[in-house]
C-alpha positions, 0 to 999 in steps of 0.5 A, a space after each residue: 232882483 235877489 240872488 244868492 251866490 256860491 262862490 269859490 273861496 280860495 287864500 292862495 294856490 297852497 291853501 284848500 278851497 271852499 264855495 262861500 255862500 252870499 245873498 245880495 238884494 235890489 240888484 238891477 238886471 241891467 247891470 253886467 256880472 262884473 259889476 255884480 260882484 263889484 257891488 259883493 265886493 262893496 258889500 264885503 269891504 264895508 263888513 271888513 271882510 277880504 273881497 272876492 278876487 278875480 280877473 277883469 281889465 276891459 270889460 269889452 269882450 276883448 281881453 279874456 281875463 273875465 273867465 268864470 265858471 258859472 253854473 257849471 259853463 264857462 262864462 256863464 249861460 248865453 252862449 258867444 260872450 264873455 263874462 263882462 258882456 253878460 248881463 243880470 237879466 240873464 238869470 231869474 229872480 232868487 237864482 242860485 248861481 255857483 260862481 268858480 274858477 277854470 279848472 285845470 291843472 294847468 291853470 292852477 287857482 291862485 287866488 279865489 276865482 284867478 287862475 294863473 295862465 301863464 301857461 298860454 303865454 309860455 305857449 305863444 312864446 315857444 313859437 306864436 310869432 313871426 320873427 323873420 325881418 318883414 320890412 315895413 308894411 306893403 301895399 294892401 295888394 301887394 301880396 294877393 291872399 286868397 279871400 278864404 285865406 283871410 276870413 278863417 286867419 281873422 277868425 282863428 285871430 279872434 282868439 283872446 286865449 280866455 281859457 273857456 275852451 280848457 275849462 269845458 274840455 273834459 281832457 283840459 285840452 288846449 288844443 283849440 287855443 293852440 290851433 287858433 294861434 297856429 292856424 292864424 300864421 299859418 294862412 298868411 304869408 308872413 308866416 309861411 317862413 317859420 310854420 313847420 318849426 311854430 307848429 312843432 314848438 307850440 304843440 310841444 309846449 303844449 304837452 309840456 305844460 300839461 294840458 290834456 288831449 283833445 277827443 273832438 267832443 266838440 264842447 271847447 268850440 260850443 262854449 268858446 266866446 268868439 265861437 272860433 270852429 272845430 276846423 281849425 284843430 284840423 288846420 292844426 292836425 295837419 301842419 303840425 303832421 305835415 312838420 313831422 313828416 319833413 323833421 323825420 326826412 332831414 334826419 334820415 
């Protein structure tokens, strides 16, 4: 196959940017993206030219650092994948395929398709965790949980914070991301302890960082790799009142 890239060039988060136009030919269509651009990269090296920077670690759809925008969607066009599980054969031959990094403020570009996401991190340590003395690990039937209970925490667990639900909202909201990693302790009993005071640290991180409101448009689930619901933004909503309103009783 023949395609020909634009892809976002960009030296570092201090210099202006431009798309950078490549052609590369004989490509497989059973070959991943990744691997793609691993064969530009090849390419540009043997021309001594500086290679395309970007994310990737697994390439199994489990660590999230494969976050491309491609052809104006987040991880590209198939939809429930991440960019290291999409395959060539998922363009035509001579496509032209626009090839950029999440675009945020707070996600800034550090070099060409990476962004820094440190934000997400910054987010989870504000209260993204269980910090109370557990002990060691009970019996599965210890402690019943109700069968609901567990499916919608495994699916608020399956969250890999890529990002793609930022770049596809058009308020660079996190709210999905946040509601996912409030919504997972929230359901399970280790986490009851501290889910008023998470709630209210996390959401506040979230403003702090910059990211912007959410308006339930929806485009955040519809591009999200693991297709984690617009229901759990609503788990969000109502921890997160339910904390306020008891913050604002003990202070009266």
């Amino acid at each position: 196959m023949i395609l020909h890239l634009k892809i976002w060039r960009q030296k570092n988060s201090h210099s202006l940017g431009k798309m950078v136009d490549y052609t590369l030919s004989d490509i497989s269509p059973d070959i991943s993206f990744l691997e793609m651009l691993d064969i530009l990269n090849e390419t540009l090296l043997k021309k001594n030219e500086d290679p395309v920077a970007f994310d990737h670690d697994c390439r199994e759809g489990i660590c999230g650092l494969c976050s491309l925008h491609i052809n104006g969607r987040p991880h590209g066009p198939e939809q429930g994948v991440t960019v290291c599980q999409l395959h060539i054969r998922s363009f035509k031959e001579g496509d032209t395929l626009y090839i950029e990094p999440w675009r945020a403020k707070a996600l800034p570009v550090l070099k060409d398709l990476i962004v820094d996401r440190s934000a997400f991190d910054r987010i989870i340590q504000a209260g993204g965790y269980i910090s109370v003395n557990t002990g060691s690990a009970p019996d599965a039937n210890a402690i019943p949980i109700p069968n609901e209970n567990v499916k919608d925490a495994f699916e608020a667990a399956d969250c890999i914070g890529c990002g793609a639900c930022v770049a596809a909202c058009k308020n660079s909201s996190a709210m999905l991301f946040v509601a996912a990693k409030v919504s997972h302790l929230a359901l399970l009993p280790q986490g009851q302890i501290e889910k008023q005071l998470r709630v209210e640290k996390m959401v506040a991180q979230m403003d702090k960082e910059g990211f912007g409101t959410c308006t339930n448009t929806g485009a955040c689930s519809f591009e999200c790799p693991k297709n984690i619901p617009l229901s759990h933004i609503a788990r969000l909503n109502r921890e997160y009142l339910s904390a306020r309103l008891t913050s604002n009783l003990l202070l009266q």
